[in-house]
C-alpha positions as CSV (number, residue, x, y, z in Angstrom):
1,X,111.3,37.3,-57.8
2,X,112.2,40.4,-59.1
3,X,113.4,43.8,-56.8
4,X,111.1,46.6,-56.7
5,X,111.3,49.2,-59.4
6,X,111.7,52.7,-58.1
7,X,111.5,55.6,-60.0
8,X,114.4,58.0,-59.6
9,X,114.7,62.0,-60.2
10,X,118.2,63.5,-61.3
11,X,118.8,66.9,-60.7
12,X,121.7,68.8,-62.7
13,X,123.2,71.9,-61.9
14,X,125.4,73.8,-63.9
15,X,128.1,75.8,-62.1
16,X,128.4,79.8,-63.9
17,X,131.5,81.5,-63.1
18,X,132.9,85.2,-63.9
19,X,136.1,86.0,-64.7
20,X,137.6,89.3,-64.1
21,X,137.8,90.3,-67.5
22,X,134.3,89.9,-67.2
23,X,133.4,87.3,-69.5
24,X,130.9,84.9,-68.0
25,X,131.0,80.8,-68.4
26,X,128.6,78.5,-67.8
27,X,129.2,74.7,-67.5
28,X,127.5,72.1,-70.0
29,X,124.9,69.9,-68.9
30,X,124.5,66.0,-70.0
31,X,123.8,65.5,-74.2
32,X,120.5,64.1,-73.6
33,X,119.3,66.6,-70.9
34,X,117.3,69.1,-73.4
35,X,114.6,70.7,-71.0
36,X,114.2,72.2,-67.1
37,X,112.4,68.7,-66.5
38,X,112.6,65.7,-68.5
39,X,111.8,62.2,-68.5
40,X,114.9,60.1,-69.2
41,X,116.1,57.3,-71.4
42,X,115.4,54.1,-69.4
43,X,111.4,55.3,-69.6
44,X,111.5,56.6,-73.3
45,X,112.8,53.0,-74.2
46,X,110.2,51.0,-71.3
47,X,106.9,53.1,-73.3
48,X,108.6,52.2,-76.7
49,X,109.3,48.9,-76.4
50,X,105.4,48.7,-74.8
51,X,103.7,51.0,-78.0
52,X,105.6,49.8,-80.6
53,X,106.8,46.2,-80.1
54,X,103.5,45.1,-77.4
55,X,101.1,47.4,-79.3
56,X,100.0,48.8,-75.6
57,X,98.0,51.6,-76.3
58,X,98.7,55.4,-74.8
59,X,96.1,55.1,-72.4
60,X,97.0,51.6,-71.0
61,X,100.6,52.6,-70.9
62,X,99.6,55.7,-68.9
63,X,97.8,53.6,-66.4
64,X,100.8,50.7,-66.8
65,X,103.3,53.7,-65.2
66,X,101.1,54.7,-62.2
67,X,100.3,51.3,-61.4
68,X,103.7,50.4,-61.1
69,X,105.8,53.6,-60.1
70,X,102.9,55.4,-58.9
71,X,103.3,58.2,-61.2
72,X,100.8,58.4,-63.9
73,X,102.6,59.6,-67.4
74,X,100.4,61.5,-69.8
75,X,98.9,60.0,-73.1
76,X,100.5,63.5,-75.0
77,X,103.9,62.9,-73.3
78,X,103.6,59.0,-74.4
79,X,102.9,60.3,-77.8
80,X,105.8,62.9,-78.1
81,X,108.5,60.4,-77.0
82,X,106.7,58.4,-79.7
83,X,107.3,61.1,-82.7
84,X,110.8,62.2,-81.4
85,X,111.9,58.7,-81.2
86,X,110.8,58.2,-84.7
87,X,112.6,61.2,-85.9
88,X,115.7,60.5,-84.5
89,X,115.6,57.2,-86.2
90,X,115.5,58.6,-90.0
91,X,119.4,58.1,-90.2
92,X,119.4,54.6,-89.0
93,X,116.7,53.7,-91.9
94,X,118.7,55.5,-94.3
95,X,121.8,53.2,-93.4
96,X,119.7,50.1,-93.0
97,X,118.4,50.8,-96.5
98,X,121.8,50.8,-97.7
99,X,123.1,47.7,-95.8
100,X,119.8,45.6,-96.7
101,X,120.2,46.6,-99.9
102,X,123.8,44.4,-100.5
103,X,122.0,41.5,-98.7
104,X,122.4,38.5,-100.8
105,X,119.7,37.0,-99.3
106,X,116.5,39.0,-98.0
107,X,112.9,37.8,-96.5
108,X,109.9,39.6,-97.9
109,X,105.9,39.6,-95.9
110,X,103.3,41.8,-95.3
111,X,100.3,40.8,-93.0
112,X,97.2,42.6,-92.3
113,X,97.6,45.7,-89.0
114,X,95.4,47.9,-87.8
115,X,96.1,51.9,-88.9
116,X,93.6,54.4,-86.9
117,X,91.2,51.7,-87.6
118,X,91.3,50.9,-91.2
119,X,92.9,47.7,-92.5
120,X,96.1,48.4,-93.6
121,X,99.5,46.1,-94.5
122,X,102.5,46.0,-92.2
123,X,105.3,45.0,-94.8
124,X,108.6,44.1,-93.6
125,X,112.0,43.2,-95.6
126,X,114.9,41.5,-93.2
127,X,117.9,39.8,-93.8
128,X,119.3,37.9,-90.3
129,X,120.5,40.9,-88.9
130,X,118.3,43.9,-90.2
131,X,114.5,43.8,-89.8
132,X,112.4,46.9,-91.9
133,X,109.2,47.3,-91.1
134,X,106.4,49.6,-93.5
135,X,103.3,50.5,-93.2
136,X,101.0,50.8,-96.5
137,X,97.4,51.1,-97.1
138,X,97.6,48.1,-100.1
139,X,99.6,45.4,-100.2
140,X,100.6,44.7,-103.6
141,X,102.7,46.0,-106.2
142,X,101.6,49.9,-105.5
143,X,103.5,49.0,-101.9
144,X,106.4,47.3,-102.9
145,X,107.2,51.0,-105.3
146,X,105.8,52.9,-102.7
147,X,108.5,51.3,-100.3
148,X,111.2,51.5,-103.2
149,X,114.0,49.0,-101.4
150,X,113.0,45.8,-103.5
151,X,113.0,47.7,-106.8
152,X,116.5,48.6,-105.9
153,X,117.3,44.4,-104.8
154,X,119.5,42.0,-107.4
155,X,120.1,39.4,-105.0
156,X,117.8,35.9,-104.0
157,X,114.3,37.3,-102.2
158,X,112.6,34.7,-100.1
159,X,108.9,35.6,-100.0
160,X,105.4,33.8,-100.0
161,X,105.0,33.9,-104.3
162,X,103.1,37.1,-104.4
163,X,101.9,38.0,-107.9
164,X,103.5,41.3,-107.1
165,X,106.7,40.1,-105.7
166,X,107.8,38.1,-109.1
167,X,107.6,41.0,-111.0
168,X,111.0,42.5,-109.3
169,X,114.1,41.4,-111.6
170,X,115.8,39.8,-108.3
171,X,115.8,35.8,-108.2
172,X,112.9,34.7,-106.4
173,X,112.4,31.4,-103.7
174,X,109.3,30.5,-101.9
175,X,109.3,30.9,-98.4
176,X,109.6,26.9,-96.8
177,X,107.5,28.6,-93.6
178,X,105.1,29.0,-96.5
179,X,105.3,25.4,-97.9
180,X,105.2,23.7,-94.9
181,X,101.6,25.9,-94.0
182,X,100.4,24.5,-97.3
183,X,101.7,20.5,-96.7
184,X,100.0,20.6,-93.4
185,X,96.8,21.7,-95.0
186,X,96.8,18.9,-97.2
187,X,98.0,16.4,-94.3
188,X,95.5,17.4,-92.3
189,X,92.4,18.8,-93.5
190,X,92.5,16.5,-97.1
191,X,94.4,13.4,-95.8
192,X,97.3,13.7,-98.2
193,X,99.6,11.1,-96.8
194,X,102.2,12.1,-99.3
195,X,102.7,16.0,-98.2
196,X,103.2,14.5,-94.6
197,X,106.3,12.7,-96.1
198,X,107.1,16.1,-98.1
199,X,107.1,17.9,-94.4
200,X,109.5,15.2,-93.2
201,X,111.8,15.9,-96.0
202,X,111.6,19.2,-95.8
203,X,112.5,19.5,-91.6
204,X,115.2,16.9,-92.3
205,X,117.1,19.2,-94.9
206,X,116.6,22.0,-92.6
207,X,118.2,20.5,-89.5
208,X,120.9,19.4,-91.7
209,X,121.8,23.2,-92.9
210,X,121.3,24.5,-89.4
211,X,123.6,22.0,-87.8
């Protein structure tokens, strides 16, 4: 079991004090308090972490708060910690750009997502400690210059053989997540007995480099 979750309000005061010159000081408050009332850190990161990594929508979320603090967060505040979070980030991609970027190893995908309910492509570039993610309205080459960091890459890019990918000037390897989707096809949909051997060869060399 699990304790209940409370929420909690914080109130600051600042302490104003006159000096007999005259001159008047007032004390500073916390970094992150900002406004008269504010929702805090801990929630900002909860509604995040639902929106962006659950794809809860605003409205779900709203009714996720009440139903379990019993205080009912509006779908504009929801959306506001949404577009200041993603503002504060812009010097965190900048650096991750730059740190991807001397990667000498990167993974390359894009899969099919959702965007105000058109189909878009939600393209992401990692290495084993960076993940980027990109959202694009194609999925091909227009993308990949639209998105600019693979242009920039001379190192090995793992990917799915793409048309578009090969046309970067980085060295290239199919990804075996890939492959081993394709042998199992043939294993079991076509009876290939010979790409369930491949799979076994495969899985053995990977355990090997893992150990």
């Amino acid at each position: 079991d699990i304790p209940q979750i409370r929420m909690q309000v914080t109130e600051h005061l600042a302490e104003i004090k006159t000096c007999s010159c005259g001159h008047t000081t007032t004390a500073a408050f916390p970094d992150l308090v900002k406004q008269i009332v504010q929702y805090g850190p801990n929630i900002t990161a909860l509604a995040l972490t639902l929106h962006t990594t659950q794809f809860v929508p605003y409205q779900r979320m709203s009714d996720f708060f009440y139903e379990l603090f019993s205080h009912r967060i509006s779908t504009g505040t929801l959306v506001r910690m949404t577009e200041r979070s993603y503002l504060q980030l812009e010097d965190f991609e900048t650096e991750a750009k730059k740190l991807i970027l001397t990667s000498q190893v990167l993974h390359a995908d894009e899969t099919g997502a959702s965007v105000n309910g058109k189909l878009h492509w939600a393209h992401v570039i990692s290495n084993k400690t960076i993940s980027l993610f990109f959202a694009h309205a194609r999925r091909g080459w227009d993308a990949i210059q639209d998105i600019g960091i693979l242009c920039a890459y001379n190192g090995v890019l793992i990917h799915d053989f793409m048309k578009s990918y090969l046309r970067l000037s980085c060295v290239h390897g199919l990804c075996n997540a890939h492959i081993l989707r394709e042998l199992r096809f043939q294993k079991d949909e076509m009876k290939q007995l010979w790409a369930g051997k491949i799979i076994g060869i495969l899985l053995s060399l990977h355990r090997l480099t893992a150990a």
